[in-house]
C-alpha positions in Angstrom: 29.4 64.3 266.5 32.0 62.7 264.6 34.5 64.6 262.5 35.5 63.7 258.9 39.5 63.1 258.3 40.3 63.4 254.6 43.4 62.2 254.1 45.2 63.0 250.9 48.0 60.6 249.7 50.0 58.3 247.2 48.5 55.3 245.5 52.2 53.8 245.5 54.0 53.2 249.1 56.8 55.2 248.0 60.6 53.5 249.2 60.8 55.1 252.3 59.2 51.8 254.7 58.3 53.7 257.3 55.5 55.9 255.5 53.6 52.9 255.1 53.7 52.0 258.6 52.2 55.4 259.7 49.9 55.7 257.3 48.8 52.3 258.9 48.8 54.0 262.2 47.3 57.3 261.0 44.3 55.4 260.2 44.0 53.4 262.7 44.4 56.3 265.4 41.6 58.0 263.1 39.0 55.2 263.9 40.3 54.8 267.6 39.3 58.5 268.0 35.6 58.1 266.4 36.7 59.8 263.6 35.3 58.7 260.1 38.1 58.2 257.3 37.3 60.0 254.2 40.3 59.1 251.0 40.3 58.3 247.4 39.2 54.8 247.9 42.1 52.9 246.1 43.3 50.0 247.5 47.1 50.2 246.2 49.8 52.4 248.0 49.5 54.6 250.7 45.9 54.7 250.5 45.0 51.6 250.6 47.3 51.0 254.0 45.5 54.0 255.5 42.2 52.6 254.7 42.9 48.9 256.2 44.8 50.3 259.4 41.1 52.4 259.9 39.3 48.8 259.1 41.2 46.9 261.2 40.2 48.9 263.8 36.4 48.8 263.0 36.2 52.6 261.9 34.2 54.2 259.4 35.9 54.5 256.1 34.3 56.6 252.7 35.9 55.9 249.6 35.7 57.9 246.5 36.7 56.9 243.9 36.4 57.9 239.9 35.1 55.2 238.1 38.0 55.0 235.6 40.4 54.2 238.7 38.5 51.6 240.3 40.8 49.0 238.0 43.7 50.9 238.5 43.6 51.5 241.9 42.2 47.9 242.9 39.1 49.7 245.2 39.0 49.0 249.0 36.9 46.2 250.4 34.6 46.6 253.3 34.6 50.0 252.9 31.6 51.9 254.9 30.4 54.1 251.8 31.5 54.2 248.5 30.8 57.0 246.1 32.1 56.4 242.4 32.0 59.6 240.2 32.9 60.5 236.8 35.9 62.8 236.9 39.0 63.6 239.4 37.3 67.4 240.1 33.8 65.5 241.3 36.0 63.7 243.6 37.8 66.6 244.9 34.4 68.0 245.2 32.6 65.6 247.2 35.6 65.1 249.5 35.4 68.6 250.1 32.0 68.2 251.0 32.5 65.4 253.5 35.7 66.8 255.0 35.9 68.3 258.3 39.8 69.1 258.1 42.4 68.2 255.4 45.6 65.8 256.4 48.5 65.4 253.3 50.5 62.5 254.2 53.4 61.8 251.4 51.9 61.2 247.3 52.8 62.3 244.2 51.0 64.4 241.8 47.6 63.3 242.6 48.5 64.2 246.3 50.1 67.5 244.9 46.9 68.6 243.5 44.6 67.6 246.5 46.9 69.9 248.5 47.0 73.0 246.2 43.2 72.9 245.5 42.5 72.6 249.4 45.2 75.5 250.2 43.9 77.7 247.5 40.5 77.7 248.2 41.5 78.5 251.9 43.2 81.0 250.9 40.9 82.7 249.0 38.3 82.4 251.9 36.3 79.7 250.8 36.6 77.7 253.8 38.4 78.0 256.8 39.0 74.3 257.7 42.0 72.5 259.2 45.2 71.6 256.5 47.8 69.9 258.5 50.6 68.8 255.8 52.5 66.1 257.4 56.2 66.3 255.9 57.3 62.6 257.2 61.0 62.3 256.7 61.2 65.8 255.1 59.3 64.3 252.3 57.9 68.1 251.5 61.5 69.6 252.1 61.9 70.7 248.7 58.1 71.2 248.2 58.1 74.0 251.0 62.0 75.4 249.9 60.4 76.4 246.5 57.4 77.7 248.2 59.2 79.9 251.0 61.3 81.1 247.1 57.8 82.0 245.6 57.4 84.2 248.8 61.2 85.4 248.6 59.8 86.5 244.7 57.0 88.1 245.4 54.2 85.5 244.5 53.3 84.8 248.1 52.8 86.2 251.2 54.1 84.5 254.9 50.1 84.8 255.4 49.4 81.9 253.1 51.4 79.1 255.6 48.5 80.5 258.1 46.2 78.8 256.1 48.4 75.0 257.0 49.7 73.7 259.5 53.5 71.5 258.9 54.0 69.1 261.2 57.5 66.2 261.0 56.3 63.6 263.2 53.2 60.9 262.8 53.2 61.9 266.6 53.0 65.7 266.0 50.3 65.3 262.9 48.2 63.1 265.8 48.2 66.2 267.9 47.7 68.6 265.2 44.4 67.0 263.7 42.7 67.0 267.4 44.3 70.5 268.2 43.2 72.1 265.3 39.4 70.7 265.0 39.6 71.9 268.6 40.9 75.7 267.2 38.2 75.3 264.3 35.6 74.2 266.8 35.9 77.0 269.1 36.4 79.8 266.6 32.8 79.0 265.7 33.9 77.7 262.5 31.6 75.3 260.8 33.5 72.5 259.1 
């Protein structure tokens, strides 16, 4: 059975060259593992190089995408399903129901969100899948500084980084998505 990868990340490139190039990779390696590719379906940034590197190596590929975006964020051609919805929460919402673990690869607010709602909802036991939070060039340095300060303040616990899994490396985040469907698998956990 194949497992559904949503990948959360930026609609611009960002400045940094090389997050383009592993997003590139990341989907590709997605596809080459019979994995389907489930994103935002825009076409600019970070997405839309994901979503070509998983094309270009004849994967599956589900795009969702609010309708109001589709201009915006120039939709994906060739895409295997498409699914445009009204609003950013019935896309968070139908990713959630497609996804079999959760990858965060570099973005900005968008990205930001995608990751809190997923994290959140872990944490409060609504699911128990995979969150791997790839931190590419310490990108999330400062991100998980202020978070490891919320703890430090008393507004979070070390149990909440149980709930996702940091990784540095396009290598290590390669690992961590087969490692931890594996973990999720054999726990008995439905994804």
């Amino acid at each position: 059975m194949n497992k559904n990868i949503c990948v959360f990340c930026g609609s611009r490139p960002g400045l940094d060259p090389n997050f383009a190039k592993w997003a590139y990779t990341l989907g590709s390696q997605i596809a080459n593992n019979n994995q389907v590719l489930v994103f935002g379906g825009g076409g600019s940034g970070l997405m839309g190089i994901l979503a070509q590197g998983a094309l270009d190596a004849n994967g599956q590929v589900i795009g969702i995408i609010p309708k109001q975006l589709q201009i915006q964020e120039a939709l994906v051609e060739h895409l295997s399903k498409v699914h445009f919805v009204q609003t950013m929460g019935e896309r968070k919402h139908l990713m959630d129901q497609y996804a079999d673990a959760y990858v965060i690869i570099p973005g900005g607010v968008g990205t930001l969100d995608e990751l809190f709602d997923v994290w959140a909802t872990a944490q409060t036991g609504f699911h128990a899948k995979p969150i791997i939070l790839a931190n590419w060039s310490g990108y999330y340095d400062g991100l998980l500084s202020f978070l490891h300060q919320c703890i430090e303040n008393g507004f979070m616990s070390k149990s909440h980084f149980e709930k996702i899994h940091v990784v540095n490396s396009p290598e290590e985040l390669l690992q961590a998505i087969s490692s931890d469907l594996k973990k999720a698998q054999s726990a008995g956990i439905t994804t």
